[in-house]
C-alpha positions in Angstrom: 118.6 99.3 114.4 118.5 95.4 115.1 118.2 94.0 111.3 116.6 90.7 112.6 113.1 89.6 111.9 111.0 88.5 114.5 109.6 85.1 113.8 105.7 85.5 115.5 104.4 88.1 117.0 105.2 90.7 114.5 103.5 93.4 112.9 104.9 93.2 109.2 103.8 96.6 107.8 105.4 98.0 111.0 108.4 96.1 110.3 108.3 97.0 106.8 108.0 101.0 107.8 111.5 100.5 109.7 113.1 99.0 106.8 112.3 100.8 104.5 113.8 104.0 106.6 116.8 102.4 107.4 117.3 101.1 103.2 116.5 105.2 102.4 119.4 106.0 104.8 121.8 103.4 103.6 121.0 104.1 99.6 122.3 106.9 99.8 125.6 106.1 101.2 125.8 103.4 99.1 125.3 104.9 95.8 127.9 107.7 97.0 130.5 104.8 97.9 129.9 103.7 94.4 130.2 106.8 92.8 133.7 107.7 94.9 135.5 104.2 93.6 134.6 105.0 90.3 135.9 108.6 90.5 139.3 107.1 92.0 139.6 104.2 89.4 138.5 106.6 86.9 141.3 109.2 87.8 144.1 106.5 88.3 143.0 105.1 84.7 144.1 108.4 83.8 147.3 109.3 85.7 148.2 105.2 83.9 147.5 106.9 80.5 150.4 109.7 81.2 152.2 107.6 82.4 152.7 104.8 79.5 152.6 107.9 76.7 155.6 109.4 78.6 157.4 106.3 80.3 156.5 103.1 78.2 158.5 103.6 75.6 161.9 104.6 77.5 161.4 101.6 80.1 160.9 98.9 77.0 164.1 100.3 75.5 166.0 99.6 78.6 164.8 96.6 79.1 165.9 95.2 75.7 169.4 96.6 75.7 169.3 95.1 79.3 168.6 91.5 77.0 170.9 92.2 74.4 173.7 92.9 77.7 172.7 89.2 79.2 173.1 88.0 76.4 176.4 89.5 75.5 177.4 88.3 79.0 176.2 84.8 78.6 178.4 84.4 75.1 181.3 85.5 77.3 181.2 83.5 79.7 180.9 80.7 76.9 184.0 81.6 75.6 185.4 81.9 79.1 184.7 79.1 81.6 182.5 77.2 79.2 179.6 77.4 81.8 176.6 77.7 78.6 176.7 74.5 76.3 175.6 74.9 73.4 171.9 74.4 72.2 171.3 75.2 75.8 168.4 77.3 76.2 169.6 80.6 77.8 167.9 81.8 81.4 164.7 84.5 80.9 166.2 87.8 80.9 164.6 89.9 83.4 163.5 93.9 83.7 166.5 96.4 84.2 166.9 97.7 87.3 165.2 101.1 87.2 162.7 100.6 84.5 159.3 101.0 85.1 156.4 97.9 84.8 153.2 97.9 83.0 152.2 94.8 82.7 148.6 95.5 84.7 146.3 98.5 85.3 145.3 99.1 88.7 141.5 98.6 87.3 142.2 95.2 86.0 144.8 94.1 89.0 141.9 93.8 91.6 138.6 91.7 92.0 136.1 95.2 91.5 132.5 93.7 91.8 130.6 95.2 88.6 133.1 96.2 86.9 135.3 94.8 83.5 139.1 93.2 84.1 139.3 94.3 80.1 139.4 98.2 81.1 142.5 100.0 79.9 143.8 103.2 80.9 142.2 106.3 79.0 143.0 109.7 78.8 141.2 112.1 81.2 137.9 113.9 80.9 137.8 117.9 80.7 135.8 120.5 81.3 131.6 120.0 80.6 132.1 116.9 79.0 133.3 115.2 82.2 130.6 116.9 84.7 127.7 115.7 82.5 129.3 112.2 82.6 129.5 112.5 86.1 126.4 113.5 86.8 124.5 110.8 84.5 126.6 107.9 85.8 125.7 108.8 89.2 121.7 109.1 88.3 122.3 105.8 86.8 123.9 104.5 89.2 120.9 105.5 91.7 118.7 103.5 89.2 120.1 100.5 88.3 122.6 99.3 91.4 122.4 95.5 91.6 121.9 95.8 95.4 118.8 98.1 95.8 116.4 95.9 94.1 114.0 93.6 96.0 114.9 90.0 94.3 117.5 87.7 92.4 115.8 87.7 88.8 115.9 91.9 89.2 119.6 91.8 90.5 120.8 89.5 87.7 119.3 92.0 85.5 120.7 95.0 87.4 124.6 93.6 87.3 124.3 93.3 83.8 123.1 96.6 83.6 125.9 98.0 86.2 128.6 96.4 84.7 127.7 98.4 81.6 127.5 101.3 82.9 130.9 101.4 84.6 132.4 100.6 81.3 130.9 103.4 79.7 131.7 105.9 82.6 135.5 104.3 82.5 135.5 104.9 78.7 134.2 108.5 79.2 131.5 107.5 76.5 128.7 109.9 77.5 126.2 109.2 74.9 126.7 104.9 75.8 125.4 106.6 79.2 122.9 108.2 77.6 121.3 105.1 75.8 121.9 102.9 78.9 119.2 105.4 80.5 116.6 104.4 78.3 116.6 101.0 79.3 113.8 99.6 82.0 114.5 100.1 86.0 113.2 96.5 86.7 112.3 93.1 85.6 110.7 91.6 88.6 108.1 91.5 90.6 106.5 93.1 93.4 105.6 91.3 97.0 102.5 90.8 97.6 101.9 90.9 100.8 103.2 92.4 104.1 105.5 89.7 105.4 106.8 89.4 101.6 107.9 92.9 101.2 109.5 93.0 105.2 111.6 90.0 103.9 112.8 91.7 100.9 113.5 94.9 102.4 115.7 93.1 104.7 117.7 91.2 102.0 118.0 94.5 100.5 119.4 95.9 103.6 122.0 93.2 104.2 122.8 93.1 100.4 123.9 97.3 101.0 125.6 96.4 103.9 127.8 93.8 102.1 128.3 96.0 99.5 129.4 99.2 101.9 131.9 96.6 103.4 133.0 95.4 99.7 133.9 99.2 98.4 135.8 100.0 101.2 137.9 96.7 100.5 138.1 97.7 97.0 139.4 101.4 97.5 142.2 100.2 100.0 143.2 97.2 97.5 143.0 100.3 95.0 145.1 102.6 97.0 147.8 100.1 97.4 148.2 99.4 93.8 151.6 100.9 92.0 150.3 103.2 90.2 148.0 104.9 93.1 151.1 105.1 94.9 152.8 106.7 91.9 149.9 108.4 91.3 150.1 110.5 95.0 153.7 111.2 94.6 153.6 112.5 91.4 150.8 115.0 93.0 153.2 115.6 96.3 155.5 116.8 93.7 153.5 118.7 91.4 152.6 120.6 94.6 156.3 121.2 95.4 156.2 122.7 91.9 158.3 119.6 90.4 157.2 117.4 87.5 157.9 113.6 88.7 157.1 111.5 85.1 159.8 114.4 83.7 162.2 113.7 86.6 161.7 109.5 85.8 162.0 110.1 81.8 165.3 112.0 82.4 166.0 108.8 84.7 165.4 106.3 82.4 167.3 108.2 79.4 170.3 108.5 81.8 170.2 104.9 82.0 169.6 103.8 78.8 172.8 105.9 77.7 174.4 103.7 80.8 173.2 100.4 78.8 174.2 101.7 75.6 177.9 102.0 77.0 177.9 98.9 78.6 176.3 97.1 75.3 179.1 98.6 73.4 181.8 97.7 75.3 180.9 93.8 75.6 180.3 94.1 71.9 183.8 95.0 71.5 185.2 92.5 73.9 183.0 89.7 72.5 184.0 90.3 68.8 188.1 90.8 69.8 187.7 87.3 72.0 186.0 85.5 68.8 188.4 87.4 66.2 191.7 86.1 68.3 190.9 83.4 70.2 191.7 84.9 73.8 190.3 84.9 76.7 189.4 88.0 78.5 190.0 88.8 82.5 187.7 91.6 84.5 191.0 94.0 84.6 190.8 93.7 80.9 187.3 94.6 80.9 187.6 97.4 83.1 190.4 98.8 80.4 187.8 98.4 77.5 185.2 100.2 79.6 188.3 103.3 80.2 188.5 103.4 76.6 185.2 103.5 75.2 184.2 105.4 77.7 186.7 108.4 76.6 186.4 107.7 73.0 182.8 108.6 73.4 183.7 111.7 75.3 186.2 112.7 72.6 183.5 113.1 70.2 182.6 116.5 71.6 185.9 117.5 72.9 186.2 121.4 73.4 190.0 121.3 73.3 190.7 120.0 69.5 192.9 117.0 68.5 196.1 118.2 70.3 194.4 117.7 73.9 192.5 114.2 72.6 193.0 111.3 75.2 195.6 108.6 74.9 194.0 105.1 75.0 195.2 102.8 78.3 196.2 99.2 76.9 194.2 99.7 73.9 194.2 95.5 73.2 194.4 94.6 77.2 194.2 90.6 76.9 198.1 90.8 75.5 200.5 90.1 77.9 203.8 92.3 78.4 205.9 89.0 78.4 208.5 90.8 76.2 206.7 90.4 72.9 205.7 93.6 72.3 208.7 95.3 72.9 210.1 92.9 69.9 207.5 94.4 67.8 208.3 97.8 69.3 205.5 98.3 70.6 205.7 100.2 74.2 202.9 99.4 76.3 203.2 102.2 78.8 201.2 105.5 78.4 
C-alpha cells in the first residue's frame, strides 16, 4: 500500500480507513519483533550468568599470574641487557592467551532503543514464574510501545514507560511488571478532525516501519556479539551430549597449572641472578624449566626414592671452565 498522502483531492476518513488497516497489520508484527529481541537478550543475559559463575574466576586467575610472569620477565631482562631503567613505568600487561573476557554484556555492548546499557547478566527464569513474566511483558508491551501512539508528548511518555518495562522483564521482576500495568495508556490528545487523525496514522505507520527495520539491526548486532556466539556453541555441544563451559573450565585450569610452572621457574631464576650476581642465558633457562618441571612430578612419584630423578645442571649459569672439578664437583649426569 502506497504510504503517501495525497495533498487535494482526498477523502480523509477514507484515507484514514486504510491506515488504520495497514497500522492493525503492522502492530502486530511489531510488538512480536519486540517481544523476540527481548526473549533473545533475555536468554543470552542468562547463558552470560553461567558463564561468569563457572569461567570468571579461573580466567582472572590466569590473567594475574600471566602479570606476575611479565613482570618476572621484565626484572630479567633488567638484570640482563639493562633494557628497563629504573623508575620506568612498566608496559600494561595484557590478557593470557586463552582466558576468557568479560569486560561487556552483550545487552549493554549494543545501541538497543528502549532499553538500559546498566543491565547485567541474571540468572534464568523457570517454570510458571517465567511464562507469567512472559506473558505480562508482552500485554505491556502491546500497551505502552513508544511507536503505536498517535503524537510526540504520548511517545515521550511511552519510552519512559518502555524503557521500564524492559528493565523489569530483564530483571525477571514480575510484580515491577505487575505495578507498571497500573499505570495510564496515554497522555495525549486525540485529533480532531479527519485530516488530523490520517496524518497521525501515517506517522504512526512510518514510526513502525522504522522500528521493524531497527529490531532486525539489533538482533544481528545481537547475534554477532561473543557471547551469542558462545552462547550457540555451547548449545551445538550440549546436543552432541558434551558440556562446553566444563570442557573451557578444565582449559583454563590446565593453563593456569602451565602459568604456575612458568611463574615458579622465573621466580627461581630471578632470585639465583639477584643472590649471585650472574647473568642468565635461555639454555639456562630451559635447564631450570627440566628441573622444576620433574621436581614437581616427583612429588607423586609411584616408584619411591630409589627411582627419584637426577637434576640436569642443577645451578646452569656456572661454567665448566675447570672450576668445578677443583671443587670436585662433576657436572655430568
Amino acid at each position: 500500500m502506497d504510504g503517501k498522502l495525497t495533498p487535494t483531492g482526498e477523502n480523509w476518513r477514507e484515507r484514514a480507513k486504510e491506515l488504520q488497516a495497514l497500522l492493525d497489520e503492522l502492530r502486530p508484527q511489531l510488538i512480536d519483533a519486540e517481544a523476540q529481541l527481548a526473549e533473545r537478550l533475555a536468554s543470552i543475559s542468562a547463558f552470560e550468568y553461567r558463564v561468569r559463575a563457572r569461567l570468571e574466576k579461573l580466567s582472572q586467575r590466569l590473567d594475574a599470574l600471566q602479570s606476575e610472569i611479565d613482570n618476572l620477565r621484565r626484572e630479567l631482562r633488567r638484570y640482563q641487557t639493562g633494557e628497563l631503567l629504573w623508575g620506568e613505568a612498566p608496559p600494561a600487561a595484557g590478557p593470557a592467551e586463552g582466558s576468557w573476557r568479560f569486560e561487556e554484556s552483550a545487552a549493554s555492548s549494543g545501541s538497543y532503543r528502549y532499553r538500559s546499557r546498566s543491565e547485567t547478566p541474571r540468572p534464568a527464569l523457570e517454570g510458571k514464574r517465567l511464562a507469567a513474566v512472559k506473558q505480562l511483558y508482552r500485554r505491556l508491551a502491546r500497551r505502552f510501545h513508544p511507536d503505536l501512539v498517535l503524537d510526540e508528548a504520548d511517545r515521550a511518555y511511552r519510552t519512559d514507560m518502555m524503557m521500564a518495562i524492559n528493565a523489569a522483564y530483564a530483571a525477571g521482576d514480575l510484580e515491577a511488571l505487575e505495578r507498571l500495568a497500573n499505570e495510564p495508556d496515554t497522555v495525549s490528545y486525540t485529533p480532531q478532525t479527519p485530516e488530523e487523525l490520517a496524518a497521525a496514522l501515517q506517522r504512526e505507520v512510518n514510526h513502525c516501519r522504522r522500528r521493524l527495520d531497527e529490531i532486525a539491526s539489533e538482533m544481528s548486532t545481537l547475534e554477532k556479539h561473543d557471547s551469542a556466539r558462545l552462547m550457540r556453541r555451547a548449545e551445538k555441544a550440549a546436543a552432541a551430549g558434551r558440556d562446553l563451559l566444563s570442557d573451557l573450565a578444565t582449559d583454563l585450569r590446565r593453563r593456569i597449572s602451565e602459568k604456575m610452572v612458568e611463574r615458579d621457574v622465573l621466580e627461581t631464576q630471578l632470585d639465583e641472578v639477584e643472590r649471585e650476581g650472574v647473568e642468565v642465558s635461555v639454555d639456562d633457562l630451559a635447564d631450570i624449566v627440566y628441573n622444576l618441571g620433574l621436581e614437581q612430578a616427583d612429588e607423586g612419584n609411584l616408584f619411591g626414592a630409589e627411582g627419584s630423578w637426577q637434576p640436569r645442571r642443577p645451578r646452569p649459569w656456572e661454567s665448566n671452565d675447570g672450576q668445578d672439578e677443583e671443587d670436585g664437583v662433576d657436572d655430568t649426569y
